[in-house]
N, C-alpha and C positions, 0 to 999 in steps of 0.2 A: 904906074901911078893911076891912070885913068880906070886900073881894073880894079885897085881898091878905092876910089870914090865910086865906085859902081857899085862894090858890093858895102861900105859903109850905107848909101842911100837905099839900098834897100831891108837893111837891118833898121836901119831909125822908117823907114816905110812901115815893115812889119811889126815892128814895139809901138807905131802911132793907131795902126789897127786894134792891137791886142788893145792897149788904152781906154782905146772910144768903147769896143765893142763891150769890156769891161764895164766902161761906168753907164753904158747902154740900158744894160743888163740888171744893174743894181739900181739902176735911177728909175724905171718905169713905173707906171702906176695906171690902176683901171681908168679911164674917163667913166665910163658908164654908171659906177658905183657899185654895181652887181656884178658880179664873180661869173663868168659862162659856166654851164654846165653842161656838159656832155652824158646823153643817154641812150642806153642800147635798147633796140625794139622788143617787144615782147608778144609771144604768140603762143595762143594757149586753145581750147579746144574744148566744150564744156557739151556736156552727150544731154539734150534736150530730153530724148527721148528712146528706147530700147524696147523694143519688143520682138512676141515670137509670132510666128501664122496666126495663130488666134485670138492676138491682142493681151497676153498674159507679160506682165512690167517684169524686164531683168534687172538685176540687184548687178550694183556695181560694186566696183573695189578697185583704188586707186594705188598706186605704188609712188610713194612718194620717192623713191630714189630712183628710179627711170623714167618717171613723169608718165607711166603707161595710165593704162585702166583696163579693168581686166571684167567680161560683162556673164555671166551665169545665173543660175538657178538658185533656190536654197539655201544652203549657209557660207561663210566665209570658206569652209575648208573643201565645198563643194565648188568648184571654180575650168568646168566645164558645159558647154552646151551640145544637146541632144541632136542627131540630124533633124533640117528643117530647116526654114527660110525665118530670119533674122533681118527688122526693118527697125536704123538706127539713122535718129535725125539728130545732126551736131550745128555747135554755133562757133562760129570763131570769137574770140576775143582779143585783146591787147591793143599794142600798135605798131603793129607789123605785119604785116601778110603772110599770106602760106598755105599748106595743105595739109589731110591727113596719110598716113601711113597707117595702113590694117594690117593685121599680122594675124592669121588664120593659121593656127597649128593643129594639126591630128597627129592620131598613133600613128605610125606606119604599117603601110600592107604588110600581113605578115607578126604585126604586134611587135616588132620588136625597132625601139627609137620614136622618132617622130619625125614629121615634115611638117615643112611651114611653106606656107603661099602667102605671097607680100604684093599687097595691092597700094593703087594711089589714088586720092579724088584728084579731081580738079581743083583750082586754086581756088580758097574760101575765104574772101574777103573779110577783115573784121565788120562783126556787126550782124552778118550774111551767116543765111541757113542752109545746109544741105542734109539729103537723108538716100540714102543707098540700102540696098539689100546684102544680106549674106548670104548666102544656100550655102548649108554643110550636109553634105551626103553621109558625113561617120559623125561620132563625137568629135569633139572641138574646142578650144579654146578662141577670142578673138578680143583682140588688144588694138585698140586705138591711138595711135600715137601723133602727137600735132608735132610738125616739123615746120618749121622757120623757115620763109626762102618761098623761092621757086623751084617747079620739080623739071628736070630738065629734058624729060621723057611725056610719054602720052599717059594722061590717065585712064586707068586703068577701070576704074571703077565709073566713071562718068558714061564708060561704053555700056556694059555690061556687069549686073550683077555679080560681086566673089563669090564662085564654087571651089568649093574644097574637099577632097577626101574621094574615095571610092572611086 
């Protein structure tokens, strides 16, 4: 007898829960009047400025489905750069922090394929301007890429100029 008032009290316990938390649930309402909203950071990466040794402006080209930017000579179909030292000053935006990610691609020794050398800045505050060099010893591509976050490694680029190629 004692074992089923034991377990009656806690069936009518756990129906008194299910109850309250119910009408909990359907009774609330804002105090505030305004709805919260929830927003995710945004970090973007906008190239102030590109050029080559001699001060001659690169023409850019954006990928809007990888969020790159892709920085060359000439026409859109031309989308390589010549060996030589590359000075590119970026601005962060949004509101979020973070860094870029370079991505320095050549042919491969030998012609056949390609390598890539992946570099980091230093963390670039929104608002905040940084400007690094590239040195490419062969032809080149080189893509800008703004990553969200903190980089959990040393940058790379903050030491020493990107070399690539040869």
């Amino acid at each position: 007898m004692n074992m089923l008032m034991t377990s009656v009290f806690a069936i009518l316990l756990a129906m008194t829960f299910l109850a309250s938390s119910t009408w909990a649930w359907f009774s609330t309402d804002l105090t505030t009047g305004t709805p919260s909203t929830i927003r995710t950071s945004s970090y973007q990466i906008k190239v102030l400025d590109g050029k080559d040794s001699v001060g001659n402006a690169l023409k850019e080209t954006v990928d809007q489905g990888s969020s790159l930017t892709v920085y060359h000579f000439h026409t859109e179909s031309e989308t390589t750069l010549a060996a030589g030292t590359y000075t590119f000053t970026v601005e962060a935006e949004g509101t979020g922090n973070g860094y870029c990610k370079v991505v320095v691609t050549t042919v491969a020794t030998g012609g056949s394929g390609t390598e890539e050398l992946v570099s980091f800045t230093k963390p670039i505050p929104t608002g905040a301007t940084y400007t690094f060099d590239v040195k490419l010893n062969n032809t080149a591509t080189v893509k800008i890429i703004p990553v969200w976050g903190s980089y959990s490694g040393e940058a790379s680029i903050a030491v020493a100029p990107v070399s690539a190629g040869g």
